[in-house]
C-alpha positions as CSV (number, residue, x, y, z in Angstrom):
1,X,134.5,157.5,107.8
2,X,137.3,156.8,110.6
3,X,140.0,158.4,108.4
4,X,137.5,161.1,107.8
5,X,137.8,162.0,111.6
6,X,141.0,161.5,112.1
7,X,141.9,164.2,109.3
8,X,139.4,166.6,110.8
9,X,141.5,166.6,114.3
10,X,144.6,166.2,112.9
11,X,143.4,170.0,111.2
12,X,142.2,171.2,114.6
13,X,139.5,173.6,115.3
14,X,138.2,176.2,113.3
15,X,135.4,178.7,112.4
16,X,132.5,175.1,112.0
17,X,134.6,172.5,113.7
18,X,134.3,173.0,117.8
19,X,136.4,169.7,120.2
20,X,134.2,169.2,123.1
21,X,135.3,166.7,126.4
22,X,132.8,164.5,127.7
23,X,134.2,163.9,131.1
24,X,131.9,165.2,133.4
25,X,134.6,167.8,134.9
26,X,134.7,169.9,132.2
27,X,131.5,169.4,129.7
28,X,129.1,172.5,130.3
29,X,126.0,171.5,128.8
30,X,124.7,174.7,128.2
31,X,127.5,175.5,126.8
32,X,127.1,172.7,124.5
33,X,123.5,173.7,123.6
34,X,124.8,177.1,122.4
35,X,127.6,175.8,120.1
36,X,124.6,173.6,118.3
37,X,122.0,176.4,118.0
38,X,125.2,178.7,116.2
39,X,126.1,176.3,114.2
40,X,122.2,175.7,113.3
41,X,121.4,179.6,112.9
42,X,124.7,179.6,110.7
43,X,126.4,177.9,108.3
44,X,126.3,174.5,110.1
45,X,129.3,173.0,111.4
46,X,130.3,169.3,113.1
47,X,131.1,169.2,117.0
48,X,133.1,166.9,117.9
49,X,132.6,164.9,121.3
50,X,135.0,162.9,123.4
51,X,138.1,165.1,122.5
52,X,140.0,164.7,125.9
53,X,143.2,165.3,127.1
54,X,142.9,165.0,131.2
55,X,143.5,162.1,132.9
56,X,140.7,161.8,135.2
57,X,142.1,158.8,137.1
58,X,144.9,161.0,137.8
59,X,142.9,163.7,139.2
60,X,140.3,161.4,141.1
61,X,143.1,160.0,142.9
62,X,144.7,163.3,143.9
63,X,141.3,164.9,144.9
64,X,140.9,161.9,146.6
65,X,144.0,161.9,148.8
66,X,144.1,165.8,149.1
67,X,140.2,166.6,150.0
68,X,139.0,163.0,151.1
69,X,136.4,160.0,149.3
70,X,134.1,162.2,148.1
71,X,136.0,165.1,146.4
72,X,135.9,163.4,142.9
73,X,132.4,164.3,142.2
74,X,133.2,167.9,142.0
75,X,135.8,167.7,140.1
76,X,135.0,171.3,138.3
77,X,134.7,173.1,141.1
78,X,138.0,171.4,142.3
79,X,139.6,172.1,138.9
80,X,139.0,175.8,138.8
81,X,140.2,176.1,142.2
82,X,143.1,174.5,141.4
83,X,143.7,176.9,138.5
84,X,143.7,174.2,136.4
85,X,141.1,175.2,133.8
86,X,140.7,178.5,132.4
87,X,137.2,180.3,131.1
88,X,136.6,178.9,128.8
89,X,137.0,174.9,130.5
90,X,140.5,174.6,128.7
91,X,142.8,173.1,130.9
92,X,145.5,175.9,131.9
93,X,149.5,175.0,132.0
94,X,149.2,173.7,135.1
95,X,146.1,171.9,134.4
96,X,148.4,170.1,131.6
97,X,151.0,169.7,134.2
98,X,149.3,167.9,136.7
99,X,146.1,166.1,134.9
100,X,146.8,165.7,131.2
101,X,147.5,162.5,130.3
102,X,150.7,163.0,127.9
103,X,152.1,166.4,129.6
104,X,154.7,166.4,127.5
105,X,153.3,166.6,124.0
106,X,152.4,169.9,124.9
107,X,155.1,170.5,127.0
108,X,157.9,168.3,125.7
109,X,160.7,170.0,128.4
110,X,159.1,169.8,131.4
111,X,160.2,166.5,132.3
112,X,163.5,164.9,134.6
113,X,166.7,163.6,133.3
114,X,168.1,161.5,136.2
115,X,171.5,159.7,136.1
116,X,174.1,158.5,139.0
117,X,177.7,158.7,138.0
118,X,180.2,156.6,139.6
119,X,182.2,158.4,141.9
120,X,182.3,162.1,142.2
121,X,182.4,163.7,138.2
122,X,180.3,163.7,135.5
123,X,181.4,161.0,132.8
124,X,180.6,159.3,129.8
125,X,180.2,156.6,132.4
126,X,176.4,156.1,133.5
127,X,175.6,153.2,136.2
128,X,171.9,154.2,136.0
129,X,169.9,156.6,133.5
130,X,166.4,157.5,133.2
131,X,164.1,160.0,131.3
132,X,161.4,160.7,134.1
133,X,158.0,162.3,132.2
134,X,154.3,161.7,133.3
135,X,152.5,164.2,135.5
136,X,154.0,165.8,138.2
137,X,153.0,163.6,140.5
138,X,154.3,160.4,138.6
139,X,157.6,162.1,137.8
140,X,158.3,163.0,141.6
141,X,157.4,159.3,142.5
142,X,159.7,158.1,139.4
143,X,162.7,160.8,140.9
144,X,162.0,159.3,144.7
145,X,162.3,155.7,143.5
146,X,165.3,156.3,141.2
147,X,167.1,157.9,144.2
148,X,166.3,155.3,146.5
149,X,168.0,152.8,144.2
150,X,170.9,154.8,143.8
151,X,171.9,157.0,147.0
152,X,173.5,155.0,149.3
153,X,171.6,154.8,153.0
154,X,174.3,153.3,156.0
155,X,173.3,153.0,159.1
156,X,174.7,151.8,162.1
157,X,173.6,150.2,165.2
158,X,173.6,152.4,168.6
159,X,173.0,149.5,171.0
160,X,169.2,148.6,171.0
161,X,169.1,151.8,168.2
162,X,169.8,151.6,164.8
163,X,171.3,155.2,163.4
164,X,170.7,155.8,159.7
165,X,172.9,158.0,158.1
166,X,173.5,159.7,154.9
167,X,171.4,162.0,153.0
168,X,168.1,162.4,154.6
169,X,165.0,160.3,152.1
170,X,162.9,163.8,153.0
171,X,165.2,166.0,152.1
172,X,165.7,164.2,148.7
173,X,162.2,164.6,148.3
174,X,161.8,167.9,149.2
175,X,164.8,168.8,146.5
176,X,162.8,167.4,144.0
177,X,159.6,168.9,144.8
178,X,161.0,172.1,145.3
179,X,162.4,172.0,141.0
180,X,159.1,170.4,139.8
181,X,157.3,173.5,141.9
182,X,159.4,176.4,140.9
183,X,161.3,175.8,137.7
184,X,160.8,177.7,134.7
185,X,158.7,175.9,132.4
186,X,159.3,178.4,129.5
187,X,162.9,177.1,129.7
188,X,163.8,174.8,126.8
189,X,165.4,172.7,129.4
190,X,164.4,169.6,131.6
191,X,165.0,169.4,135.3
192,X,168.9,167.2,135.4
193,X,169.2,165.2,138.9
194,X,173.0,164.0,139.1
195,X,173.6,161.2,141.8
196,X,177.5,161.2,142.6
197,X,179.3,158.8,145.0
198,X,179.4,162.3,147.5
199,X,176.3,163.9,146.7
200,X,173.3,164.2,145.2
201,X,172.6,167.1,142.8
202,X,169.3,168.7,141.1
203,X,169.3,171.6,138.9
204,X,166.3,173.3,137.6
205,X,165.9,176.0,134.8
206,X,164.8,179.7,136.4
207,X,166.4,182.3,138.4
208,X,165.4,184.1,141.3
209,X,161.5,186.3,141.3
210,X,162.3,190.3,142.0
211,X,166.0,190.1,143.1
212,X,165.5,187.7,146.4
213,X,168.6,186.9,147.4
214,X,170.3,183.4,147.6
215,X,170.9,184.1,151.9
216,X,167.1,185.2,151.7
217,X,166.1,181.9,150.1
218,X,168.4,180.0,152.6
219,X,167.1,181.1,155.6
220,X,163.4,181.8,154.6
221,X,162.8,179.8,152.0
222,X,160.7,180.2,149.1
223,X,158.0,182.4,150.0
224,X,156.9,184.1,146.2
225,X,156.8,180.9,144.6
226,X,156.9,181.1,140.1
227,X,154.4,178.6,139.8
228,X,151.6,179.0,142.7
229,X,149.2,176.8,141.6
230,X,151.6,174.2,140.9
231,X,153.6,174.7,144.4
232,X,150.3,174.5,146.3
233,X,148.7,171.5,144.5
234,X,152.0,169.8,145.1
235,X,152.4,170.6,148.5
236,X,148.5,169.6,149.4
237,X,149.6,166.0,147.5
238,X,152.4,165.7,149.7
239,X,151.5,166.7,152.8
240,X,148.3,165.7,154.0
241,X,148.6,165.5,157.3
242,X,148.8,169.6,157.5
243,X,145.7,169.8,155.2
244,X,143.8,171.3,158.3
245,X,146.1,173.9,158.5
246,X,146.2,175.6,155.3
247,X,148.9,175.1,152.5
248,X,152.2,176.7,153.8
249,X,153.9,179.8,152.5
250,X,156.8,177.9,152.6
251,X,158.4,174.4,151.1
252,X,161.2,172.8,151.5
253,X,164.3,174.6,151.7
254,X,164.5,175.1,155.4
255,X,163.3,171.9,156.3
256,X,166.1,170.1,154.3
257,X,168.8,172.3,156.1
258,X,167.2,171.1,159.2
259,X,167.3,167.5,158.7
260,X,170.8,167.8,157.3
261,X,172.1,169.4,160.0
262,X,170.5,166.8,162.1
263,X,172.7,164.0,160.5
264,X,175.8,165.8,160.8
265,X,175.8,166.7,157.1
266,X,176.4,170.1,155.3
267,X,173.5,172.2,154.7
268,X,172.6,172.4,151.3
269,X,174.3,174.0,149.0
270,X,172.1,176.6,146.3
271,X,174.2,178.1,143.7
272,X,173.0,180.0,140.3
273,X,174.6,179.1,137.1
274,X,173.7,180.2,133.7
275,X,169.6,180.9,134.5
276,X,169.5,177.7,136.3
277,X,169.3,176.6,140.5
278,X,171.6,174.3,141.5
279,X,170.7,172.5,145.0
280,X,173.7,170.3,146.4
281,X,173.2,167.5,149.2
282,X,176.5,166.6,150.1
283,X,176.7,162.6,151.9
284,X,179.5,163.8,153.4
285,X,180.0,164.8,157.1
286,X,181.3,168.1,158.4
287,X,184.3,166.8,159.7
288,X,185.3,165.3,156.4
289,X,183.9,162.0,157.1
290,X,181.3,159.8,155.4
291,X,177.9,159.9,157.3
């Protein structure tokens, strides 16, 4: 009987075989009741329950933190707002993104490759090497964690104050939530985050929307964001404290310039090569000094 089943999903669904979720988010039980009176008035049929690709601890846990203790039982209402399921209680590409629980078997790209180099070029030498995949929301966790390993944070002490220097832990952050929100996820490429003795690089498949320029982006930042649902679920997970507020047009990009600029450091740098943004945080001060 058991390999019975597993041949049926293995063969997917088709004109008598319907996959239905049990999770409580996404079963419609009316729904339901309709699929078994077709199948009755027809030719019969089996309906399979329990068929479930969303990770509902996942998604308790971000309602949770995003809309407070009691969020997680609405989670469809939640879920469609999130435009993470679409009409028919599928979960959409950004539903996969953030809540499935293996992303990238449907998505096998949209994932991190994260090395730091020693000293200041790419080489076939690696001091540290990770795939990051997950959610989202684990894979920016996994990316802050692997940089905080591997960029180096001085500091110095200012008589009762102690300084820190180098590249700023929010900016890092912010240059990894900015690729996870607007890459291309079409792109047959993974988000590549380069730590260098100097720097700290992430590069992200997708060009600039409708011709913005790259002094537009600079100054304003990113204001007609590729992936909206995904830009505003991830900016609601990581900034709560502004909840009250509304999600903000913006993320990131003028907020790392400030707090470069505030260590003494270069703005970042935001080049595009070959259909893919490049965002450079140089550890390096303007005069030519180590921060």
């Amino acid at each position: 009987m058991t390999g019975n089943i597993e041949q049926r999903l293995r063969l997917g669904e088709d004109a008598r075989t319907e996959f239905k979720s049990v999770a409580r988010a996404t079963i419609d039980l009316k729904d339901l009741a309709r699929e078994i009176v077709a199948f009755a008035n027809g030719r019969g049929g089996q309906i399979f329950l329990g068929v479930d690709d969303l990770d509902l601890d996942a998604l308790d846990r971000f309602l949770k933190d995003a809309y407070g203790p009691a969020a997680p039982a609405r989670r469809l209402p939640y879920l469609k707002a999130l435009q993470c399921l679409d009409p028919s209680g599928a979960l959409t590409v950004a539903g996969v993104l953030l809540f499935a629980r293996e992303p990238q078997r449907w998505l096998p790209d949209a994932r991190i490759s994260a090395v730091c180099f020693p000293g200041t070029r790419i080489s076939g030498e690696m001091k540290d090497r990770h795939d990051l995949d997950g959610n989202l929301f684990q894979q920016l966790d996994a990316a802050i964690s692997f940089l905080d390993r591997n960029v180096a944070a001085p500091a110095r002490i200012e008589g009762y104050r102690r300084e820190e220097r180098g590249i700023p832990m929010p900016a890092r952050r912010e240059a990894v939530l900015n690729a996870l929100a607007h890459r291309d996820y079409r792109a047959a490429s993974q988000i590549r985050l380069f730590v260098y003795d100097d720097r700290v690089e992430v590069i992200n498949p997708g060009v600039l929307l409708n011709q913005r320029s790259l002094d537009s982006i600079r100054l304003g930042g990113i204001s007609q964001r590729r992936n909206p649902a995904l830009a505003a679920a991830l900016v609601r997970a990581s900034r709560r404290e502004k909840l009250g507020m509304g999600v903000p047009e913006m993320i990131g990009l003028p907020e790392m310039r400030s707090l470069m600029l505030m260590r003494g450091l270069p703005e970042p740098e935001i080049r595009l090569e070959g259909g893919h943004c490049r965002v450079v945080l140089r550890a390096v001060a303007v005069e030519g000094k180590a921060a």
